[in-house]
Residue, then its C-alpha position, 0 to 999 in steps of 0.5 A: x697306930x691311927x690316929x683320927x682326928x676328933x671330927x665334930x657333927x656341925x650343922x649350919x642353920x641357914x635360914x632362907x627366904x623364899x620370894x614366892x612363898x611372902x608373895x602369896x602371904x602379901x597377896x593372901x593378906x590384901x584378897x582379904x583385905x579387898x573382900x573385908x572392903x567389898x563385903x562391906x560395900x556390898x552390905x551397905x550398896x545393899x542397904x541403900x538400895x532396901x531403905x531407896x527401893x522401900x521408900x519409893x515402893x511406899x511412894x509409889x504405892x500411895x501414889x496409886x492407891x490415893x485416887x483409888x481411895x478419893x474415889x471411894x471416899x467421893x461414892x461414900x460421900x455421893x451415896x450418904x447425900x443421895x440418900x438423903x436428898x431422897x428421904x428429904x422429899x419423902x419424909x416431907x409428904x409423909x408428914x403433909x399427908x398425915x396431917x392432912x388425914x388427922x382433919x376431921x373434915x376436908x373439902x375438895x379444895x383442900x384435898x386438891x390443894x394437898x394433891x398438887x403438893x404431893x405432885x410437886x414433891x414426886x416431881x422433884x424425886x423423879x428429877x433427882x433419880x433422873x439426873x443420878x440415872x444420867x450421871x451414872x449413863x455419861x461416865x461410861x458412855x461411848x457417845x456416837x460423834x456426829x457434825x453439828x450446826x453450833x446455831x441450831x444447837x443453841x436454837x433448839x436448846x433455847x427453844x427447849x428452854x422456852x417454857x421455863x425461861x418464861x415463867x421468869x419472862x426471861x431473854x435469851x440473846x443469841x450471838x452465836x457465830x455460824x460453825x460446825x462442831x464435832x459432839x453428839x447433838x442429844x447431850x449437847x442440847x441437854x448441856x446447854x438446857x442445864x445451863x439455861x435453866x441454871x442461869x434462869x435460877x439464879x438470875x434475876x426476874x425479867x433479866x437477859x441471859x446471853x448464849x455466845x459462841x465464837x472460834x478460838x485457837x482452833x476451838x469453838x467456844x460457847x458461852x452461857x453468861x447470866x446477870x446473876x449474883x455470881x459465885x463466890x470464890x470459894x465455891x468456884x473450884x467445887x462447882x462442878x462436884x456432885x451434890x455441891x451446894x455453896x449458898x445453902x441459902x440460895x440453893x433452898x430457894x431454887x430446889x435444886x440437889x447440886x447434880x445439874x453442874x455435875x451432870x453437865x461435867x459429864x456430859x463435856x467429857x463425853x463430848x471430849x469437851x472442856x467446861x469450866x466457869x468464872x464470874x464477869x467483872x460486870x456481874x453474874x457468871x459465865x459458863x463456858x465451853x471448848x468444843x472440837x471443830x469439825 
């Protein structure tokens, strides 16, 4: 007979751990970890970069649009004054003739008198128009260039001047040094007949005006010095805006529109000239300006 022995079904459970299989887990763990950080980065790179490129991009387009919109504010403000300088000389031989013609009677010296009114008012509109007429020409103009004796220059526009500088039995005293410049002769007469005139108006009767002209530092600087009350400090650094008239008063009494100065600024420029003015420490003001030698 056989015996067998009571053989048991034991099963050993041996747990075993695989390197390869933990070190994919670690590394699985830490790639998520590296892309949790650098999605964050990311998201906040991007941020910055957004609020950095908004801020600049709203910089630079003030920035750019700021002189566009001075300047439309300046032709809004130039167009709302020139009309009304305009209506102003209209308005006032409107009302002269009107009166005038209410007169039961008039004689021919009062119909004369009223004429050479009206004469003067129409005067005053035509130099208005033509300085405005000018302005516009010398801010996109392309002047020929040509060499020029600064002497005859200042004779010529001394000459020019004549009429006007004596009704006021004015002297004009040249010291103007021999040299030849680079500018258009036409304008540049014209530049300095501006001057004169404004030296004339604001000067006193029977005074000097003195027109200089010296090299500097590789420039030709000319000068137009009047004996003048000067201009106050306020008023310097707008002198040369269209239609600008700081002394209201003193402006009244010389009838100018604020244009004259204005003009001559476009005129430098035109002639690649710098102009800019100051008062002198002995009275009266001084205008200046750099010319290119030739």
């Amino acid at each position: 007979m056989f015996v067998g022995f009571p053989w048991k079904d034991v099963t050993t459970e041996v747990t075993v751990t695989r390197p390869d299989r933990a070190l994919r887990t670690i590394q699985s763990d830490e790639a998520v970890m590296v892309r949790q950080h650098l999605n964050r980065d990311f998201a906040l790179i991007n941020g910055l970069a957004l609020l950095v490129g908004g801020v600049l991009s709203y910089w630079f387009a003030g920035r750019t649009l700021r002189p566009i919109e001075q300047a439309h504010r300046a032709q809004a403000r130039f167009a709302s004054d020139a009309s009304h300088e305009l209506r102003t000389p209209l308005a006032a031989m409107r009302v002269e003739n009107e009166v005038f013609l209410r007169q039961p009677t008039i004689t021919d010296a009062e119909a004369r008198v009223q004429i050479e009114s009206n004469l003067e008012e129409v005067q005053r509109l035509e130099a208005l128009s033509t300085n405005l007429l000018a302005l516009s020409h010398y801010e996109h103009a392309l002047l020929p260039m040509n060499t020029i004796e600064v002497k005859q220059l200042a004779e010529e526009a001394v000459s020019l001047s004549k009429r006007m500088l004596d009704s006021r039995k004015i002297t004009v005293r040249q010291e103007v040094a021999a040299a030849r410049i680079m500018g258009n002769q036409e304008s540049l007469v014209q530049l300095l007949t501006i001057l004169l005139d404004n030296a004339r108006k604001y000067g006193p009767r029977e005074g000097t005006i003195t027109v200089k002209g010296q090299r500097q530092t590789g420039q030709y600087v000319l000068q137009v010095i009047d004996q003048g009350p000067g201009i106050a400090e306020a008023d310097l650094p707008h002198i040369f805006e269209r239609l600008y008239r700081g002394d209201k008063a003193r402006t009244g009494k010389t009838g100018g529109y604020g244009l004259g100065l204005a003009l001559a600024q476009e005129i430098s420029k035109a002639n690649h000239a710098a102009i800019s003015v100051a008062n002198n420490k002995k009275g009266g003001a001084c205008f200046t300006i750099r010319l290119d030698l030739a």
